[in-house]
ROLO-846089 format. One record per residue: residue number from 1; y, x, z of N, C-alpha, C, O, CB in turn. Coordinates in nm, 4 decimals, m for minus. Glycine has a CB too. Layout:
% residues N
+-----+----------+----------+----------+----------+----------+----------+----------+----------+----------+----------+----------+----------+----------+----------+----------+
|   k |      n.y |      n.x |      n.z |     ca.y |     ca.x |     ca.z |      c.y |      c.x |      c.z |      o.y |      o.x |      o.z |     cb.y |     cb.x |     cb.z |
+-----+----------+----------+----------+----------+----------+----------+----------+----------+----------+----------+----------+----------+----------+----------+----------+
| NUM |        Y |        X |        Z |        Y |        X |        Z |        Y |        X |        Z |        Y |        X |        Z |        Y |        X |        Z |
...
+-----+----------+----------+----------+----------+----------+----------+----------+----------+----------+----------+----------+----------+----------+----------+----------+
% end
This chain:
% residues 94
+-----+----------+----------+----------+----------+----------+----------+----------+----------+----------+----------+----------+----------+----------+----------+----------+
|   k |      n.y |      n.x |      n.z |     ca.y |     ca.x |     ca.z |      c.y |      c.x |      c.z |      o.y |      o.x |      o.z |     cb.y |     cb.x |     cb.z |
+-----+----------+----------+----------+----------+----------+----------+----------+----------+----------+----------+----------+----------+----------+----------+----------+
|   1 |   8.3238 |  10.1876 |  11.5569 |   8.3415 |  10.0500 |  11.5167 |   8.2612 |  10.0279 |  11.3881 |   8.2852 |  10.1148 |  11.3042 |   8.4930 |  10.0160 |  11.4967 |
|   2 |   8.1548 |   9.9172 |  11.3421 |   8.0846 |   9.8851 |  11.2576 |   8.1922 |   9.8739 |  11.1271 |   8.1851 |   9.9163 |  11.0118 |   8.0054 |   9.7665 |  11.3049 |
|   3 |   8.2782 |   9.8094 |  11.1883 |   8.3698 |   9.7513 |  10.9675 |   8.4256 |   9.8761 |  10.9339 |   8.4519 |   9.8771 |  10.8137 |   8.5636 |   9.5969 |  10.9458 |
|   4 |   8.4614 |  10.0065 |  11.0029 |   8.5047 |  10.1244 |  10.9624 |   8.3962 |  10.1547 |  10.8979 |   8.3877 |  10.1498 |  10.7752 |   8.5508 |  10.2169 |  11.0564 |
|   5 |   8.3005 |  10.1898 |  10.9781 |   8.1157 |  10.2579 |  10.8960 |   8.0965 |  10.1825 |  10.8022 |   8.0275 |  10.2465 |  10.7229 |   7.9478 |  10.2455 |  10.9888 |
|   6 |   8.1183 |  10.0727 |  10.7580 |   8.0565 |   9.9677 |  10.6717 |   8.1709 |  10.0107 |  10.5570 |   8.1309 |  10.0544 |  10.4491 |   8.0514 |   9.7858 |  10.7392 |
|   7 |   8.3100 |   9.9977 |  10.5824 |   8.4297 |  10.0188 |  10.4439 |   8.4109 |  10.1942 |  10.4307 |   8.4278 |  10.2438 |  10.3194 |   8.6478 |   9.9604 |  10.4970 |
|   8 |   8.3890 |  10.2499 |  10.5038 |   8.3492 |  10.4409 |  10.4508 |   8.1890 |  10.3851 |  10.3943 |   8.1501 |  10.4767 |  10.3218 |   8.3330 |  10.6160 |  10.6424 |
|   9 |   8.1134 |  10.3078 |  10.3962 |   7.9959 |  10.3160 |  10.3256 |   8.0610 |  10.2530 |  10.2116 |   8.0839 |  10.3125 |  10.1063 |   7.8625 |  10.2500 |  10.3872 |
|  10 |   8.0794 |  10.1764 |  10.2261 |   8.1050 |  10.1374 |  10.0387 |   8.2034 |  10.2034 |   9.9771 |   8.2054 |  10.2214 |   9.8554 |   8.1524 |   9.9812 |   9.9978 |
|  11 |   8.2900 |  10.2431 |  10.0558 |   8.3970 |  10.3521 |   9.9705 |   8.3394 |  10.4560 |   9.9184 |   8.4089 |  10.5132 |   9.8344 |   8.5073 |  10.4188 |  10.0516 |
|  12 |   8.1799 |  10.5257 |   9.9495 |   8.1451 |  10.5915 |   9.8859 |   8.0530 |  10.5833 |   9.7912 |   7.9830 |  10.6658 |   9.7326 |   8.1358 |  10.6482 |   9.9380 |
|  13 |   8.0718 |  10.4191 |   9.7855 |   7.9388 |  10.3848 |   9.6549 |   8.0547 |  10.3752 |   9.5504 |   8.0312 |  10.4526 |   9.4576 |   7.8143 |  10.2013 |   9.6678 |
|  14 |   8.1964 |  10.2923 |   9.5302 |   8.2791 |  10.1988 |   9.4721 |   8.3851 |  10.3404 |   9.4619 |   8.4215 |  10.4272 |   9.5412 |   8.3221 |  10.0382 |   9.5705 |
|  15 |   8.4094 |  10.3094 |   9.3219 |   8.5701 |  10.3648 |   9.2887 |   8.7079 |  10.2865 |   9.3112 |   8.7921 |  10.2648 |   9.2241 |   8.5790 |  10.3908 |   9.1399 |
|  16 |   8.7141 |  10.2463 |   9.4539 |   8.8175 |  10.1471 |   9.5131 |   8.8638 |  10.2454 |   9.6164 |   8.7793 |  10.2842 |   9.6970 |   8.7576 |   9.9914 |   9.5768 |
|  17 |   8.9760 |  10.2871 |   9.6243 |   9.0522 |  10.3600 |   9.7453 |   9.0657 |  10.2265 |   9.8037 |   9.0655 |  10.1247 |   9.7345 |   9.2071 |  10.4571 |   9.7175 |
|  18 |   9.0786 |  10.2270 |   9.9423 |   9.0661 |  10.1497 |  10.1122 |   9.2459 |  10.2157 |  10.1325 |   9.2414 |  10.2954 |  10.2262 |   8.8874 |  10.2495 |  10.2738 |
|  19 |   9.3407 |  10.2098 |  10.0962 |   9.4676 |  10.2434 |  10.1578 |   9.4597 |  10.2043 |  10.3122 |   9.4701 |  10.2902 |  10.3997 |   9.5882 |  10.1667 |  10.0820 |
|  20 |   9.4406 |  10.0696 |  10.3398 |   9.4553 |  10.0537 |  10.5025 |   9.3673 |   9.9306 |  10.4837 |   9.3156 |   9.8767 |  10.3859 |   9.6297 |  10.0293 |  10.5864 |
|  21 |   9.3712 |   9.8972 |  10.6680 |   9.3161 |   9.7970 |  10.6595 |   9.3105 |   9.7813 |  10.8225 |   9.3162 |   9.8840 |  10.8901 |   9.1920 |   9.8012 |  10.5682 |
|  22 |   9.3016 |   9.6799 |  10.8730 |   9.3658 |   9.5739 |  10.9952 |   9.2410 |   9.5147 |  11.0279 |   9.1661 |   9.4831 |  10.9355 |   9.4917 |   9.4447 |  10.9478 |
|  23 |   9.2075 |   9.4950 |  11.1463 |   9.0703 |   9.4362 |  11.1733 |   9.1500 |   9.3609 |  11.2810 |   9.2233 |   9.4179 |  11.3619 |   8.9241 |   9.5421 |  11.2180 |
|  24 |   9.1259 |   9.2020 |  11.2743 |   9.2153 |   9.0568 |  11.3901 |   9.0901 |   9.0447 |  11.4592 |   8.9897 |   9.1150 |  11.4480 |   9.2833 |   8.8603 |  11.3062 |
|  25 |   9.1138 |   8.9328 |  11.5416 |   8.9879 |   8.9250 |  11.6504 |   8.8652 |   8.8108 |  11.5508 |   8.7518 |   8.7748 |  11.5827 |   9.0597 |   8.8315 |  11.8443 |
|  26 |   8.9608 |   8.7734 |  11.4033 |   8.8556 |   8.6917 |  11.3688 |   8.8480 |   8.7207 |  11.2137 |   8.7621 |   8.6557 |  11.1540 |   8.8797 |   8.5362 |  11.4116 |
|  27 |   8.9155 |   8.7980 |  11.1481 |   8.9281 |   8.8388 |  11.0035 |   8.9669 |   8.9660 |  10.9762 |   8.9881 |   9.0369 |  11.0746 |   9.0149 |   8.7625 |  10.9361 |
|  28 |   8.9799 |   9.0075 |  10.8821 |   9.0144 |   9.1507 |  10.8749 |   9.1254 |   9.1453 |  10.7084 |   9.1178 |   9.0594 |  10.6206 |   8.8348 |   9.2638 |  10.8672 |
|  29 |   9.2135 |   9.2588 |  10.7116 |   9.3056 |   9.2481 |  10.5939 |   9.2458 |   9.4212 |  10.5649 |   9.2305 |   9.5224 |  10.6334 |   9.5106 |   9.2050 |  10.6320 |
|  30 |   9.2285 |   9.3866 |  10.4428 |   9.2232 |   9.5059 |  10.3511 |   9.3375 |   9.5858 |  10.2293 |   9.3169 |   9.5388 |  10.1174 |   9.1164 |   9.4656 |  10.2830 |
|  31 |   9.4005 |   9.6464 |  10.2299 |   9.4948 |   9.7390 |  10.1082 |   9.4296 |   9.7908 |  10.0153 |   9.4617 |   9.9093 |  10.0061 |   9.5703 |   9.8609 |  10.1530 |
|  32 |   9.3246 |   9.7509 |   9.9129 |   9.2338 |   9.8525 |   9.8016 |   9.3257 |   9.8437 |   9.6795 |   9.4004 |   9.7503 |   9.6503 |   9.0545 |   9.7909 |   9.7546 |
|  33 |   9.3059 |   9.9597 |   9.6133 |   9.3261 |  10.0278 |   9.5054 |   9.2129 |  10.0449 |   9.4185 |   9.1188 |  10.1210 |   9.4408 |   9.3751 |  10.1386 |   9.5380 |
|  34 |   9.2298 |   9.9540 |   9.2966 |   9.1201 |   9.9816 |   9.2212 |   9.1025 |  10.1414 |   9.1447 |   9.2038 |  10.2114 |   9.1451 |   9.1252 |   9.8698 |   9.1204 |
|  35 |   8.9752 |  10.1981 |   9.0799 |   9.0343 |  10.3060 |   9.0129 |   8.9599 |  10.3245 |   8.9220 |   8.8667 |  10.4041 |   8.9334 |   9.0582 |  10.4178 |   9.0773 |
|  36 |   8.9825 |  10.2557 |   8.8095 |   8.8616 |  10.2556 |   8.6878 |   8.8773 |  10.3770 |   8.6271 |   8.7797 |  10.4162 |   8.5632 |   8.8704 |  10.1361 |   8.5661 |
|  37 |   9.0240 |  10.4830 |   8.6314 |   8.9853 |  10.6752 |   8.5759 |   8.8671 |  10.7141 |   8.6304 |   8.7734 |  10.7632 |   8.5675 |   9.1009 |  10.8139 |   8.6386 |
|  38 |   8.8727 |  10.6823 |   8.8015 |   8.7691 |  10.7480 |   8.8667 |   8.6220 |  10.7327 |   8.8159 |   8.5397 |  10.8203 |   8.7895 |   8.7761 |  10.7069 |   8.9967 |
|  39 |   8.6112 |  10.5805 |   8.8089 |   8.4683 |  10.5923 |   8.7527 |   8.4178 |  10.6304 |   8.5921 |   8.3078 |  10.6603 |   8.5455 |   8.4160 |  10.4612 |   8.7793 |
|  40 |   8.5609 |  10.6133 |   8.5292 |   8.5041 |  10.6294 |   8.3581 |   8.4816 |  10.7893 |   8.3534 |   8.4545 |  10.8564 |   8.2537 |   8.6431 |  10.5729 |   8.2127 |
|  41 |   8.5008 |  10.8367 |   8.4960 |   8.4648 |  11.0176 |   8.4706 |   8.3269 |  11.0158 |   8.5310 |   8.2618 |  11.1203 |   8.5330 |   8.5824 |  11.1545 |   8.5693 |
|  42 |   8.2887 |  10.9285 |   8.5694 |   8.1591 |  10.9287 |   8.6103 |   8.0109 |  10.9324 |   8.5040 |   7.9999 |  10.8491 |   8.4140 |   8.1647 |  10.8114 |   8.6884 |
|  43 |   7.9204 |  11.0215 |   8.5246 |   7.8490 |  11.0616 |   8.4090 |   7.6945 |  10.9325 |   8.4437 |   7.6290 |  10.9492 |   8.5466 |   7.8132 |  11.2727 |   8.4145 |
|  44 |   7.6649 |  10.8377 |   8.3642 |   7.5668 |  10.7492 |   8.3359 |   7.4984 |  10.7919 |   8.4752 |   7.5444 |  10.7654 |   8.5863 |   7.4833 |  10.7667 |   8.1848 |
|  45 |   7.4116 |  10.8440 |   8.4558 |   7.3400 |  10.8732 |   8.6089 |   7.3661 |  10.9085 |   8.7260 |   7.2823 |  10.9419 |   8.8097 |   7.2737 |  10.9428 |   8.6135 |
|  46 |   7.5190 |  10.9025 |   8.7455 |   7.5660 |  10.8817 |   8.8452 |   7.5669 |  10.7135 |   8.8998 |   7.5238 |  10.6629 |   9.0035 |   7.6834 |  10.9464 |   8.8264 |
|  47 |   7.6372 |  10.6537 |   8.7783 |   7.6569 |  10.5412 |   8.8098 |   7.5366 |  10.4472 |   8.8660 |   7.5350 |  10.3594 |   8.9523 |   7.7136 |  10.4996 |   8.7077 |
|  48 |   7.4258 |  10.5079 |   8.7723 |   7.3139 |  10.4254 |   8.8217 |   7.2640 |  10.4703 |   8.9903 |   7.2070 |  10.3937 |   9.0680 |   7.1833 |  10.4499 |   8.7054 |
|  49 |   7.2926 |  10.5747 |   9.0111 |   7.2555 |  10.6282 |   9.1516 |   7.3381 |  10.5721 |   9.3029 |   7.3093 |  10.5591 |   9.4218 |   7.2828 |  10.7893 |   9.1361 |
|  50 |   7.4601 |  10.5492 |   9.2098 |   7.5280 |  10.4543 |   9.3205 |   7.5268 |  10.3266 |   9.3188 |   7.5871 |  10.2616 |   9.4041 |   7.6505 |  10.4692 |   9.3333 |
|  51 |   7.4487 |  10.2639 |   9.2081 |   7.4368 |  10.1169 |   9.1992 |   7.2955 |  10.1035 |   9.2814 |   7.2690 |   9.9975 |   9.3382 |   7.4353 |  10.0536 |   9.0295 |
|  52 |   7.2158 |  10.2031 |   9.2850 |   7.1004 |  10.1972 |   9.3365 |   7.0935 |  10.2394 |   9.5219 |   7.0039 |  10.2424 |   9.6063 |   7.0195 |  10.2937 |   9.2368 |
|  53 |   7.2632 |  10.2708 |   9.5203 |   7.2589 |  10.3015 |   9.6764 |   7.2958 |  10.1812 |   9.7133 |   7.2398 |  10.1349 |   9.8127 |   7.3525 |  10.4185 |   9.7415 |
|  54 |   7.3972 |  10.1009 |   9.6448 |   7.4583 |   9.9709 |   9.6844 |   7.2974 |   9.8789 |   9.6726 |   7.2555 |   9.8323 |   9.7786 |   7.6102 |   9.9139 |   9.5586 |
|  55 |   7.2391 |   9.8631 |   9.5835 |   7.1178 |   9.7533 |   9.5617 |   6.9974 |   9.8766 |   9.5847 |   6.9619 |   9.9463 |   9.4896 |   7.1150 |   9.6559 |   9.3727 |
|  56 |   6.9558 |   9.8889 |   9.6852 |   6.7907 |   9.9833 |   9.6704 |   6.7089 |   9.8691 |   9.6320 |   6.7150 |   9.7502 |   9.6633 |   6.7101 |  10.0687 |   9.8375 |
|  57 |   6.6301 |   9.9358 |   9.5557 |   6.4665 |   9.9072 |   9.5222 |   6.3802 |   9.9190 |   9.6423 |   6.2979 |   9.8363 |   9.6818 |   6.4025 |  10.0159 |   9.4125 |
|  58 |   6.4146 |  10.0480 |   9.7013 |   6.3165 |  10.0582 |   9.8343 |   6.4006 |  10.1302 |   9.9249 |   6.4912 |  10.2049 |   9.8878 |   6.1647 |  10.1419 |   9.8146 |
|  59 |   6.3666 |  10.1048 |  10.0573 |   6.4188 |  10.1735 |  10.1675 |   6.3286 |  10.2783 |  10.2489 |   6.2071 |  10.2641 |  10.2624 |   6.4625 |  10.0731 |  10.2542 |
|  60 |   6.4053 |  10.3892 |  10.3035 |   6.3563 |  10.4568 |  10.3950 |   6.2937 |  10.3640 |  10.5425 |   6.3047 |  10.2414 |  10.5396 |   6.4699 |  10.5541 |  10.4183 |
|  61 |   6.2429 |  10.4180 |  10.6409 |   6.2165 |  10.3718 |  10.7756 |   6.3133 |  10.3181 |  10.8648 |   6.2947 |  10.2332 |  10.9520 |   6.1671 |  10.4643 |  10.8383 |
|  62 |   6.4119 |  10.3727 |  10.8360 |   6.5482 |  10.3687 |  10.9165 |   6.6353 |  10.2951 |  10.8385 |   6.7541 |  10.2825 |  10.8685 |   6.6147 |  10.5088 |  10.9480 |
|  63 |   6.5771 |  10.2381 |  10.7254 |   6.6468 |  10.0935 |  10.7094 |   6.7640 |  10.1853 |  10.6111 |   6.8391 |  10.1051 |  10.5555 |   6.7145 |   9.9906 |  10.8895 |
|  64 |   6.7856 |  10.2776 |  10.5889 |   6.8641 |  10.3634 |  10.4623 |   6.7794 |  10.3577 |  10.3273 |   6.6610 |  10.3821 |  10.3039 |   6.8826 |  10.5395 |  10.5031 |
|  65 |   6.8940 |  10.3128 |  10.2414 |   6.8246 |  10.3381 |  10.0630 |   6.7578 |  10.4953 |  10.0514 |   6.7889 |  10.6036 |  10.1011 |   6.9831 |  10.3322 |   9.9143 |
|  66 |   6.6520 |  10.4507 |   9.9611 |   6.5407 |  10.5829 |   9.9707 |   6.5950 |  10.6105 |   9.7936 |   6.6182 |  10.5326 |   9.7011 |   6.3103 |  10.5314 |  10.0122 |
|  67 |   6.5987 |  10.7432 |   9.8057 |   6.6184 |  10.8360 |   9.6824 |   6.5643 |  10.7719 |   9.5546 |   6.4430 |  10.7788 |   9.5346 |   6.5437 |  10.9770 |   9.7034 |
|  68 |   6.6517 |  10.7034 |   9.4568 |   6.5840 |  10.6168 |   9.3574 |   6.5098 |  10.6888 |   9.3030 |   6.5401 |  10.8081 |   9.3001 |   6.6549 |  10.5502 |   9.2646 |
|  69 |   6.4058 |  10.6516 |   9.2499 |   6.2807 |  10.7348 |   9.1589 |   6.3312 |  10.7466 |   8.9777 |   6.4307 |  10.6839 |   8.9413 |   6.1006 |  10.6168 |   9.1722 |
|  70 |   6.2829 |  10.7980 |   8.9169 |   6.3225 |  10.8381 |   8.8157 |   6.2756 |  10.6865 |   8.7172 |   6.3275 |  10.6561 |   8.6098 |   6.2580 |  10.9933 |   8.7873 |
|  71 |   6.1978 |  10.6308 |   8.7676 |   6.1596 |  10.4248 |   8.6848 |   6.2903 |  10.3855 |   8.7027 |   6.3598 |  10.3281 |   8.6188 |   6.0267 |  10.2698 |   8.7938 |
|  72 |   6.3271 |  10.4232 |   8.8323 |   6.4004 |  10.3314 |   8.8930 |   6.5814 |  10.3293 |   8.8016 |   6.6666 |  10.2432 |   8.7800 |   6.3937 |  10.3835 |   9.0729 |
|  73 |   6.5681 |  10.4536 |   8.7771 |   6.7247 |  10.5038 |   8.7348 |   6.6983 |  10.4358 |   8.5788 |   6.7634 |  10.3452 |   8.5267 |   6.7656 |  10.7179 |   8.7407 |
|  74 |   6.6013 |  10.4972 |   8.5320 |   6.6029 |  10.4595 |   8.3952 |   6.5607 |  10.3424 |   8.3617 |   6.5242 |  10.3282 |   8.2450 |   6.5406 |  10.5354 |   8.3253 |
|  75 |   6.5551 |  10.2419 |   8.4425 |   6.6483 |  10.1253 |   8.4274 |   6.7387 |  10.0277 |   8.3933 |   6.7616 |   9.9142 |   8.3516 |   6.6669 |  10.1223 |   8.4456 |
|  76 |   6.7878 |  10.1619 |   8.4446 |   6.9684 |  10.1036 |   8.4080 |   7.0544 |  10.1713 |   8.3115 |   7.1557 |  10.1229 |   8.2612 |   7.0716 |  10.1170 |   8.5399 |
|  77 |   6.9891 |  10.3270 |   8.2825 |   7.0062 |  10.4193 |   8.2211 |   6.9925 |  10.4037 |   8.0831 |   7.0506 |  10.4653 |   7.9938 |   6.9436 |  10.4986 |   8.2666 |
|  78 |   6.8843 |  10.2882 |   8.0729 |   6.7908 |  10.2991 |   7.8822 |   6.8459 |  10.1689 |   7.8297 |   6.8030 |  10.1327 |   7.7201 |   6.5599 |  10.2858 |   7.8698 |
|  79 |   6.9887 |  10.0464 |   7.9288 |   7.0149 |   9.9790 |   7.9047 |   7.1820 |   9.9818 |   7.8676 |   7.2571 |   9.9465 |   7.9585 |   6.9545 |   9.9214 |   7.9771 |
|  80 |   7.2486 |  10.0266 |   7.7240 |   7.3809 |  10.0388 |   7.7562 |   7.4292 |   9.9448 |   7.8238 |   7.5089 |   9.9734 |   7.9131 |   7.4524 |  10.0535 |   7.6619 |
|  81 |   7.3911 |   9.7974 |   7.7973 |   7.5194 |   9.6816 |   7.8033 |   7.5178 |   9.6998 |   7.9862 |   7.6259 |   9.7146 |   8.0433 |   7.4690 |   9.4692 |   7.7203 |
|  82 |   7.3762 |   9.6968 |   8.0736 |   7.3578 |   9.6800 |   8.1819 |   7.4581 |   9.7929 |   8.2537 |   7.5443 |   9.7616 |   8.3359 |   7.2148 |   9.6805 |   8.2022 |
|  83 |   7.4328 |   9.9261 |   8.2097 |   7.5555 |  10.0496 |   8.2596 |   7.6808 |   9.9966 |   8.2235 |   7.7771 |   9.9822 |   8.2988 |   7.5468 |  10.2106 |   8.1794 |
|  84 |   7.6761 |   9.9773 |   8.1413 |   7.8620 |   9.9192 |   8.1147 |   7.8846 |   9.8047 |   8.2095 |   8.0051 |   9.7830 |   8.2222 |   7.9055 |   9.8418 |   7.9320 |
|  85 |   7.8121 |   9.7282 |   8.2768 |   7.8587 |   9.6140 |   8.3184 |   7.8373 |   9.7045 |   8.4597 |   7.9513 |   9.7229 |   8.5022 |   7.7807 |   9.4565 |   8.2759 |
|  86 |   7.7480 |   9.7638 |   8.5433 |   7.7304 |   9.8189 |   8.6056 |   7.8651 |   9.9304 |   8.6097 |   7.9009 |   9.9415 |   8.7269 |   7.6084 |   9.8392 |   8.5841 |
|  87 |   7.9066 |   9.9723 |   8.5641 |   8.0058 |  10.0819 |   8.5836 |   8.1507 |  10.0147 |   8.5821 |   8.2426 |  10.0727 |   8.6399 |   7.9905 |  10.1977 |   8.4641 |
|  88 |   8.1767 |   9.8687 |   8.5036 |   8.2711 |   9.8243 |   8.5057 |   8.2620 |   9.7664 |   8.7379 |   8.3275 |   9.7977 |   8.8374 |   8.2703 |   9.7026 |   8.3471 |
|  89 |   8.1675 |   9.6951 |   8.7152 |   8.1491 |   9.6405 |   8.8788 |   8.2005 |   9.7686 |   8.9447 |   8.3142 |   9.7460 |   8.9861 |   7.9678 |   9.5965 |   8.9388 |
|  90 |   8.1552 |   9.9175 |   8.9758 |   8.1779 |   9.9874 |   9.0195 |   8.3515 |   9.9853 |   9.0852 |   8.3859 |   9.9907 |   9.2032 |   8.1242 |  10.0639 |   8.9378 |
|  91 |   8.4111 |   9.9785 |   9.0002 |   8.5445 |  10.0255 |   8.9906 |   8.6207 |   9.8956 |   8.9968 |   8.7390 |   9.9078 |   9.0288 |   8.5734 |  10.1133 |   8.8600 |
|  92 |   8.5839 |   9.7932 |   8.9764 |   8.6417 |   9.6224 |   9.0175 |   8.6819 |   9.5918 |   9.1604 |   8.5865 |   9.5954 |   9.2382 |   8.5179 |   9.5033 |   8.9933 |
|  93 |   8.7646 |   9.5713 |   9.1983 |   8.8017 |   9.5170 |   9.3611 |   8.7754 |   9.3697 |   9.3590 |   8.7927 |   9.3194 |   9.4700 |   8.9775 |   9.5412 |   9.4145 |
|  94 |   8.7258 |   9.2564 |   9.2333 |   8.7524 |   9.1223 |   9.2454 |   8.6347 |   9.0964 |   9.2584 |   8.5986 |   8.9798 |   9.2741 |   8.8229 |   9.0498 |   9.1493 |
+-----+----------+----------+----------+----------+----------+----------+----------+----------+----------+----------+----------+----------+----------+----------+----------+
% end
């Protein structure tokens, strides 16, 4: 089923536990758990690596985010306020 593959893909970009979740014939109900411990253990270049899986710069052939390049990280890396706002999003369910 696509909305399972799609909520295990972002569950592994996002520090949001998925408790449950209900798929109707026309909406879907979600149970998330935010978890801002999870991400404040997260080390700067992580964060940027999963912000860069959620938003690629460039893609592989197969339509998958391609391995951010080292421009690409430091970015987001050489910008505190942008990581802080970036790492706060991470871990936000709103």
């Amino acid at each position: 089923m696509w909305i399972r593959e799609r909520l295990e893909s972002l569950n592994s970009v996002f520090a949001i536990d998925c408790l449950t979740f209900s798929v109707m014939h026309n909406h879907i109900h979600l149970v998330l758990r935010s978890r801002p411990d999870v991400v404040a253990a997260w080390s700067d270049e992580e964060i940027a690596r999963r912000w860069l899986r959620l938003f690629p710069r460039r893609r592989n052939e197969d339509g998958s985010p391609a391995e951010p390049s080292k421009p690409e990280l430091d970015m987001i890396l050489k910008q505190p306020e942008v990581l802080a706002e970036r790492r706060k999003r991470l871990s936000d369910a709103r």
